[in-house]
C-alpha positions as CSV (number, residue, x, y, z in Angstrom):
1,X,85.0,101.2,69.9
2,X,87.3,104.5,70.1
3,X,90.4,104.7,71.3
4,X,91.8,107.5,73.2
5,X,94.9,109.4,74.5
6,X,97.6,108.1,77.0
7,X,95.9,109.4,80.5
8,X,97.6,112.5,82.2
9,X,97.8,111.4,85.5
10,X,98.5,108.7,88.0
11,X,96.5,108.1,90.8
12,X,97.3,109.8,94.0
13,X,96.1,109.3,97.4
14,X,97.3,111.6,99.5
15,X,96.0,110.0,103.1
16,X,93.7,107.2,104.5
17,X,92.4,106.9,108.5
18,X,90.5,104.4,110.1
19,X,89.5,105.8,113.5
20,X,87.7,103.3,115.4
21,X,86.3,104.3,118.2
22,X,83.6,101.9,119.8
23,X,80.1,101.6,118.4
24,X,81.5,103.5,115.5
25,X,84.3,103.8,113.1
26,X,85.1,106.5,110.9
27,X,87.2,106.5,107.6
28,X,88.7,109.5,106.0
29,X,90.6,109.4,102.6
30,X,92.2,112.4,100.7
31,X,93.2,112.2,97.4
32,X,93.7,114.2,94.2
33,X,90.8,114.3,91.5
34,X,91.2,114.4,87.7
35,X,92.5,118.2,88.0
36,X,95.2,117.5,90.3
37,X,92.8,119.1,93.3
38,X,92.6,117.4,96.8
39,X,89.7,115.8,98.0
40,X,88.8,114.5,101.0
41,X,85.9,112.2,102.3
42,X,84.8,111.4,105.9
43,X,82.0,108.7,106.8
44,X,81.2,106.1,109.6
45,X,80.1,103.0,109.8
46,X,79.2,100.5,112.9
47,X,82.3,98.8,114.0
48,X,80.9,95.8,114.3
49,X,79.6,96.0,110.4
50,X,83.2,96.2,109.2
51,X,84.1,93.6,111.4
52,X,81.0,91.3,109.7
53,X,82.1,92.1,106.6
54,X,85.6,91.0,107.3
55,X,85.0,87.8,108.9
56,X,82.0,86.9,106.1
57,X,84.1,87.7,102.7
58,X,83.9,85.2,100.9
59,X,86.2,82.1,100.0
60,X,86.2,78.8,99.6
61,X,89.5,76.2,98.3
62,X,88.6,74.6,95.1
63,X,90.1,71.2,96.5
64,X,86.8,72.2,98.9
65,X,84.0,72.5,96.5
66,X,85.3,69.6,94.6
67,X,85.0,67.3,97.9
68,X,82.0,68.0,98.3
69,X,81.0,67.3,95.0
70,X,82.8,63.8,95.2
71,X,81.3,62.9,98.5
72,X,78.3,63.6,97.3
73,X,78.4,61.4,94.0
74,X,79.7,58.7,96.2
75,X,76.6,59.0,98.4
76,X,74.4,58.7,95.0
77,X,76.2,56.0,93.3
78,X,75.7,53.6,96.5
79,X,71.9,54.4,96.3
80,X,71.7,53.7,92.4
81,X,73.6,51.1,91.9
82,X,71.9,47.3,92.3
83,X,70.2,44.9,89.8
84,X,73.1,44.3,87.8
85,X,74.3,47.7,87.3
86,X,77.8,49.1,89.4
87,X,78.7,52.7,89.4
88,X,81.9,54.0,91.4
89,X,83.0,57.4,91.2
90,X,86.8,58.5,91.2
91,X,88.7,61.6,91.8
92,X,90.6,62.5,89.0
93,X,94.7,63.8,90.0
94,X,93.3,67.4,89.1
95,X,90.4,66.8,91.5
96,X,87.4,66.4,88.8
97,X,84.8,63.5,89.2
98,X,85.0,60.8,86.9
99,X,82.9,57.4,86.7
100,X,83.6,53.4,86.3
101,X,80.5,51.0,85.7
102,X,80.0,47.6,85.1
103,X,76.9,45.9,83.3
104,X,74.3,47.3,80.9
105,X,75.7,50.4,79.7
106,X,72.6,52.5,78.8
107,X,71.3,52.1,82.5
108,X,74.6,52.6,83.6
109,X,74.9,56.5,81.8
110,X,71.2,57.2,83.2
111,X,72.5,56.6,86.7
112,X,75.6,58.8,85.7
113,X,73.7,61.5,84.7
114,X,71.4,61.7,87.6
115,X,74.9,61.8,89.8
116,X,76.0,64.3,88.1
117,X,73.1,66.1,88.6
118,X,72.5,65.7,92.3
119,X,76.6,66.3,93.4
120,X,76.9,69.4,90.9
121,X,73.7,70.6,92.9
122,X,75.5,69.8,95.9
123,X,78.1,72.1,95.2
124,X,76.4,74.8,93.6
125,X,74.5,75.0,96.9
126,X,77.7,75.3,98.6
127,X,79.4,78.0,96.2
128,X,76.0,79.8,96.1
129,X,76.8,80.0,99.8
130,X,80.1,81.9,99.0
131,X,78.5,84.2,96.8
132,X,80.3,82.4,93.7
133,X,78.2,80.1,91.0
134,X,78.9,77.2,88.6
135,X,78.8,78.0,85.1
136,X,77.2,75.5,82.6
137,X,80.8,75.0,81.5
138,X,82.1,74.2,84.3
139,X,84.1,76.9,85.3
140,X,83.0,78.8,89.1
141,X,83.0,82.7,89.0
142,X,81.9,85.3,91.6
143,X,78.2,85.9,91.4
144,X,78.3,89.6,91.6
145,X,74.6,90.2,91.7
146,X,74.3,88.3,95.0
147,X,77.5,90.3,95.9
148,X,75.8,93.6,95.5
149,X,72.7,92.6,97.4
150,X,74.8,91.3,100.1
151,X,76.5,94.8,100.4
152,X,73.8,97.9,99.5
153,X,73.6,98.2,103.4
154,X,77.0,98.2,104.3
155,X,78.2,100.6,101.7
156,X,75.2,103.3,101.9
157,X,77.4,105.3,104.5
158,X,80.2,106.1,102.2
159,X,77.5,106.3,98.9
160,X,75.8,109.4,101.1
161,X,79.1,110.6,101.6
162,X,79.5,110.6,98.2
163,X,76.3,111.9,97.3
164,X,77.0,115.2,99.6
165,X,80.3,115.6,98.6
166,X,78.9,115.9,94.9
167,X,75.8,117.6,95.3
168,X,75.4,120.4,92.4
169,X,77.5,117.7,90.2
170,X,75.6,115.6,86.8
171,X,75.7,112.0,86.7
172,X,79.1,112.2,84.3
173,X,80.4,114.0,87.3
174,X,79.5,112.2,90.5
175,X,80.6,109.2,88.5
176,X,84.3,110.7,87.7
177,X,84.5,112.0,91.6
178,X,83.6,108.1,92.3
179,X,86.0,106.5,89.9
180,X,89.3,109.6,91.1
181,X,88.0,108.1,94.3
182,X,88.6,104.3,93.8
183,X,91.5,104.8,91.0
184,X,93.4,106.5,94.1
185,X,92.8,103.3,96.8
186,X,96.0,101.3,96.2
187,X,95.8,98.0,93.9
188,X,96.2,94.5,95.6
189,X,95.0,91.0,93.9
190,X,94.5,88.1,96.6
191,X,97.0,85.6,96.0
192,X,96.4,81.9,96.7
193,X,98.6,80.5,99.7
194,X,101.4,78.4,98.9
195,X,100.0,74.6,98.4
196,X,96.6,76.1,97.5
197,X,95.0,74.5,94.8
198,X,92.8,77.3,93.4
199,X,91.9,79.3,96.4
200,X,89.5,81.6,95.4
201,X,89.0,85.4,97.9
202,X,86.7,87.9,96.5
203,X,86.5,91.1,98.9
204,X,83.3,92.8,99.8
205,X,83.1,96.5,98.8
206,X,83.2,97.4,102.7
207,X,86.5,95.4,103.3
208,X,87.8,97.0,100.4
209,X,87.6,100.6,101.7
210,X,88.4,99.3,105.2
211,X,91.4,97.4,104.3
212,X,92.0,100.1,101.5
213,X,92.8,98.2,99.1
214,X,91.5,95.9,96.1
215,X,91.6,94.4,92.8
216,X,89.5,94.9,89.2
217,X,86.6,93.5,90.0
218,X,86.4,94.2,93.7
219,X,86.9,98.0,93.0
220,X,84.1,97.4,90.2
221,X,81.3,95.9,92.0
222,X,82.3,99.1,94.4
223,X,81.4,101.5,92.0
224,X,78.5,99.7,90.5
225,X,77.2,99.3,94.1
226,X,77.8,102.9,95.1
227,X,76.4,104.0,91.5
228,X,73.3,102.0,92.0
229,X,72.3,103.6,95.7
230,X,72.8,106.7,94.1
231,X,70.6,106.0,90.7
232,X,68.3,103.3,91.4
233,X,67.0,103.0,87.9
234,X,70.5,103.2,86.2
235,X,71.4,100.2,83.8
236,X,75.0,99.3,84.7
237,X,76.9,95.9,85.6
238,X,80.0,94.4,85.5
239,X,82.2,94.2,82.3
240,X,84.7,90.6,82.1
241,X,86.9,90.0,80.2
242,X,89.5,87.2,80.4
243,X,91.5,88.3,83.7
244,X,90.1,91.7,83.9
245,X,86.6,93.8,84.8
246,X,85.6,97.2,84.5
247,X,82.0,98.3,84.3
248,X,80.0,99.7,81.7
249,X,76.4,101.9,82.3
250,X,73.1,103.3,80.4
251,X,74.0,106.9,80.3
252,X,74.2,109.8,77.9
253,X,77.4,109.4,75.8
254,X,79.7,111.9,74.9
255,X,81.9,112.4,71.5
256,X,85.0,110.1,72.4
257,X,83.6,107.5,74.5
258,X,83.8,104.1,73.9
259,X,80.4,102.4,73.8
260,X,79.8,98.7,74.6
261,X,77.5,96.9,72.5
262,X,75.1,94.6,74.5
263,X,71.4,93.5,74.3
264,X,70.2,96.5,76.4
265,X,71.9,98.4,74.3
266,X,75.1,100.8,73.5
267,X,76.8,101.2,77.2
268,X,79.0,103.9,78.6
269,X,82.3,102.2,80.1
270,X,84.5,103.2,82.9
271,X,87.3,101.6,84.6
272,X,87.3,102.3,88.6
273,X,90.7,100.1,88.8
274,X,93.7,102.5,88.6
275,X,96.3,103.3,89.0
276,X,95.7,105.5,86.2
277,X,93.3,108.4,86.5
278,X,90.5,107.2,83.7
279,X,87.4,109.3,83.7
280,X,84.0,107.7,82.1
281,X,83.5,106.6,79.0
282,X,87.0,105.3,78.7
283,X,89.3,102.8,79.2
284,X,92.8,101.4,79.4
285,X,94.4,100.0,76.0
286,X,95.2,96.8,77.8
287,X,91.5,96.7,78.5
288,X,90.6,97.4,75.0
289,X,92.7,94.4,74.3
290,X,91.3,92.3,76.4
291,X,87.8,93.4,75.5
292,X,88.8,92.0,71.7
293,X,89.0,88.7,73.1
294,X,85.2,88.5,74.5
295,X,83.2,89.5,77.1
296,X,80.6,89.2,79.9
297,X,78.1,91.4,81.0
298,X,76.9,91.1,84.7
299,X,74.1,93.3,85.9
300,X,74.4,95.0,89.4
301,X,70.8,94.2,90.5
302,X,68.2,96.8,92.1
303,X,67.7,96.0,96.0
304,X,65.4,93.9,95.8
């Protein structure tokens, strides 16, 4: 890994329109690039797209998933239990499933385990439904790949923008114009409502450029998405690390970048977050921290 320089600039948008105007709706943002020049983009979209994507983003309550889980283990436990054998399941204070059982104990965990089974199925089918997954350990995270599938459509208007607006450019180029681009549109996490138990919001790449305005990862699976209309073929996905993402992709390096070791090999990082103006094959410091502790690679998938 290299480190690098303090970056020169902060991100600066300099405007940001939604015109919306019946069938259609059209965005315009200016901002300044890497030099300090202003830019400016212009696309449309169908209104009633941006209105899909808003009313379809994804989330889900934790408290949710977990009922659904427990419900169904309840369901299962009054089917399997019988000749001798009692299983009851019980929701633990922070909301997990646990198990009590009377008679012969071996039986007993085989009945467990096919619970387990069955009502983690049941609320994988539900998360998968939310574009999120269960991990083997547990833990749920945003299934990005789905994500990206979900969104090629809806985001090809301002990825043709792009891909005018660049014309003449190499990929290290397009890419930067993307990333100035994204670094400019204003940071904003999702908080959970007050009471919320672990309410989790992920916002599609279109609501992000409609709302104007995102977090790490949302502004990441942007970029990949947009990246990947452009260059089908390109190896790139998402980068996480433990409350961060940035994205890392299969292109030429350059003396300085920092290269990410994975099994398809040495990638190319860039970090579309802001609000520091970042170009390719670099990252934050904090990042670089965060990297230290572990990460995830998570492809952004062809089309189909």
């Amino acid at each position: 890994m290299v480190a690098f320089a303090a970056p020169l600039a902060w991100a600066e948008q300099l405007d940001w329109q939604k015109d919306n105007k019946g069938y259609f709706t059209t965005y315009t943002f200016e901002w300044k690039d890497f030099a300090g020049q202003p830019q400016t983009i212009k696309f449309k979209t169908e209104s009633q797209t941006a209105e899909r994507a808003h009313q379809t983003d994804k989330s889900f309550l934790l408290d949710e998933a977990l009922e659904i889980k427990y419900e169904k283990a309840q369901r299962e436990a009054r089917i399997r239990s019988g000749s001798g054998v009692s299983v009851v399941p019980y929701q633990s204070r922070n909301g997990n499933v646990g198990y009590r059982y009377s008679g012969d104990t071996n039986r007993a965990r085989a009945i467990i385990e096919s619970i387990e089974r069955r009502s983690n199925s049941a609320m994988e089918d539900y998360l998968q439904q939310k574009n999120y997954r269960l991990k083997e350990n547990g833990r749920i995270e945003s299934d990005y790949q789905s994500m990206a599938r979900d969104n090629f459509l809806e985001i090809r208007p301002l990825a043709r923008a792009i891909q005018r607006q660049t014309r003449g450019m190499d990929v290290r180029e397009t890419m930067n114009y993307t990333l100035a681009f994204l670094q400019s549109i204003p940071y904003e996490t999702i908080q959970p409502r007050q009471g919320d138990r672990g309410n989790y919001i992920f916002n599609s790449p279109l609501t992000l450029i409609s709302d104007n305005k995102g977090d790490c990862d949302e502004k990441s699976l942007a970029f990949g998405t947009i990246m990947r209309i452009l260059y089908p073929n390109l190896e790139m996905g998402i980068v996480l690390v433990p409350g961060h993402a940035f994205v890392a992709m299969d292109i030429p390096s350059e003396e300085g970048d920092m290269l990410l070791p994975t099994d398809r090999g040495n990638l190319v990082v860039a970090e579309p977050v802001g609000p520091a103006y970042i170009p390719v094959g670099k990252i934050h410091a904090n990042s670089q921290r965060l990297l230290a502790r572990g990460a995830q690679f998570r492809e952004i998938p062809r089309r189909f």
